[in-house]
C-alpha positions in Angstrom: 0.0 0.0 0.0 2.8 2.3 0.9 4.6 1.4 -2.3 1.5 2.5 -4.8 1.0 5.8 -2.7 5.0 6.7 -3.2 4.4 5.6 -7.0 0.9 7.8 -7.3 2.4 10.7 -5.4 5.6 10.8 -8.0 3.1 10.5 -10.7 1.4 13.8 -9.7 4.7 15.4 -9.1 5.7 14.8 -12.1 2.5 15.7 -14.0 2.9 18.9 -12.1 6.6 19.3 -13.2 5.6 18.6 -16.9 2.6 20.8 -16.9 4.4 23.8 -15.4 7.3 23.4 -17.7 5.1 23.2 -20.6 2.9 25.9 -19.5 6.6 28.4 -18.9 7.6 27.0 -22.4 5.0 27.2 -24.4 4.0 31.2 -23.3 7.6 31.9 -23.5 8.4 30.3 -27.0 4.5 31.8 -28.4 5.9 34.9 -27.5 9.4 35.3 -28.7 8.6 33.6 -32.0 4.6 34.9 -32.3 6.9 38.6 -31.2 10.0 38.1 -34.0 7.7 36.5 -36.8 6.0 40.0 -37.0 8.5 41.9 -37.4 10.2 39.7 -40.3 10.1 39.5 -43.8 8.0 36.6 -45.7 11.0 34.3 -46.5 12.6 34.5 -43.1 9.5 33.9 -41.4 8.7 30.7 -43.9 12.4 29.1 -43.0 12.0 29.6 -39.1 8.7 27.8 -39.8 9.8 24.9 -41.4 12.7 24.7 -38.7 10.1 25.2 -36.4 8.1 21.8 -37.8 11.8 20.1 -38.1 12.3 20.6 -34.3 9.2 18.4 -33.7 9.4 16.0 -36.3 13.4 15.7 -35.0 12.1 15.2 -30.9 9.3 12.8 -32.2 11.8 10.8 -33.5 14.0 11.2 -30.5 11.1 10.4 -28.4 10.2 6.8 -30.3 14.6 6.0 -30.7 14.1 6.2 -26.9 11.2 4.0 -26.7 12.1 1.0 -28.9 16.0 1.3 -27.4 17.5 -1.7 -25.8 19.3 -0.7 -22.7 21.8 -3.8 -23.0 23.4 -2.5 -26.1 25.2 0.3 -24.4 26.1 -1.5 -21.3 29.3 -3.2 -23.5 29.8 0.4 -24.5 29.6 1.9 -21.0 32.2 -0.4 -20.0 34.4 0.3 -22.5 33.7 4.2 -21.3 32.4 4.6 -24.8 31.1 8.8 -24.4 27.6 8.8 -23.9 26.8 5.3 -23.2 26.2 6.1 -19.3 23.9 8.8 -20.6 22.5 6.5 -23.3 21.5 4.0 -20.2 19.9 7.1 -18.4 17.5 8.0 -21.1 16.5 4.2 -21.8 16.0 3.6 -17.8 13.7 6.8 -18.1 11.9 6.0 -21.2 9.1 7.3 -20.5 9.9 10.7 -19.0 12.1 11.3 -21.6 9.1 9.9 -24.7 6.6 12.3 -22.7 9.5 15.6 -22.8 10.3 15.2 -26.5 7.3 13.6 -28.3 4.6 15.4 -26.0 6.2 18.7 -24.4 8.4 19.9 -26.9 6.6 18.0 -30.2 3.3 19.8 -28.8 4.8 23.2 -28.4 6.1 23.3 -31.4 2.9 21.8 -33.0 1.2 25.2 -31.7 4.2 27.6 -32.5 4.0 26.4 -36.2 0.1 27.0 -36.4 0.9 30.7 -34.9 3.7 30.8 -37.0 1.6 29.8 -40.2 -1.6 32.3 -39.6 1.2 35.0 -38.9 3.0 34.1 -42.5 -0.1 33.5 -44.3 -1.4 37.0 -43.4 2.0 38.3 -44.9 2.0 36.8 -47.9 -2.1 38.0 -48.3 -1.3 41.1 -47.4 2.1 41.7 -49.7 0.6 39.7 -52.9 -3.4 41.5 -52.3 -5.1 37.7 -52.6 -8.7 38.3 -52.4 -9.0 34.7 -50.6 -7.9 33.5 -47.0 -4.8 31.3 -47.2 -4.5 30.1 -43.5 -6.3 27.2 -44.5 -4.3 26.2 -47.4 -0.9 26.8 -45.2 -2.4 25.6 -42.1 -3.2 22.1 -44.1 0.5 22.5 -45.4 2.2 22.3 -42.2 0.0 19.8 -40.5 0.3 17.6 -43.7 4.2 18.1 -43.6 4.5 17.5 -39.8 2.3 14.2 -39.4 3.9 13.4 -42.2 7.0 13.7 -41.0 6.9 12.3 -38.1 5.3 9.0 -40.1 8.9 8.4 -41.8 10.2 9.0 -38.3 8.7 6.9 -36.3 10.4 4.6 -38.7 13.5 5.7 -39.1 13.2 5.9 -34.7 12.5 2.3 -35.0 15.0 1.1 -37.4 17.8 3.5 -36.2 17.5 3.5 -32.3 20.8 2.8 -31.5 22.6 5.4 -33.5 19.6 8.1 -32.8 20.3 7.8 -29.1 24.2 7.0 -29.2 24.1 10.8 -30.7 21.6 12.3 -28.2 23.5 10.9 -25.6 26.9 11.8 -26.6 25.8 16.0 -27.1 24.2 15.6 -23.6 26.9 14.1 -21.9 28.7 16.8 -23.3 26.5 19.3 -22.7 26.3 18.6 -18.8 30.0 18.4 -18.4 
């Protein structure tokens, strides 16, 4: 009994952790790119949007790697003290929390910041070529084609390509927190 009350209470703290995070991130990221994208012409706006989508196809795929990953294949490494294979361990062992950060948290904010990002660039290009016609739907079916789509070949490519996907994450984080 003990045991599932210490498990429930770390699920609530970490739903709390995640939805504040998310929350600070999302109103923080809206903001700075809602902010810049205003004040930028049509093409730069159009590349920080499909860098935008990249992001979240790229942490989808990080998010599945993660999933899918079988810890024992960096054990041999981590014993040799192959960089990042510790780490590598770390993310596998938290599997979950780290699916939930880069498929949900940071896939999701991105999700909205490319909607934002897409009404704000389909107003510009209205506005600079006079179109009679609304093209947010047009470029709002645009992005969420390319991002589901995207994230289709990645989920594959996660699956496939685990090892190397994480061996790489793992190695700029370990270096990263060094």
């Amino acid at each position: 009994m003990k045991e599932n009350n210490k498990k429930n209470n770390s699920e609530i703290r970490w739903f709390i952790t995640i939805f504040i995070t998310t929350f600070l991130l999302s109103l923080i990221f809206s903001y700075i790119s809602t902010t810049a994208i205003n004040d930028i012409e049509i093409i730069p706006a159009i590349i920080i949007l499909i860098v935008v989508i990249l992001v979240g196809i790229m942490f989808d795929i990080i998010g599945v790697a993660v999933t899918v990953a079988k810890e024992e294949e960096f054990h041999a490494k981590a014993s040799k003290k192959i960089k990042g294979a510790k780490t590598a361990i770390k993310l596998i062992r938290n599997s979950a929390k780290v699916a939930n950060i880069c498929a949900d948290v940071i896939g999701d904010i991105c999700g909205v910041l490319s909607g934002a990002i897409s009404a704000i660039v389909s107003i510009k290009i209205t506005q600079s070529f006079n179109f009679s016609f609304n093209l947010q739907f047009l470029i709002s079916a645009l992005v969420a084609s390319l991002t589901v789509g995207g994230k289709a070949i990645g989920k594959g490519f996660a699956q496939k390509e685990n090892e190397k996907i994480i061996s790489v994450v793992s190695k700029i984080l370990s270096g990263i927190y060094k």
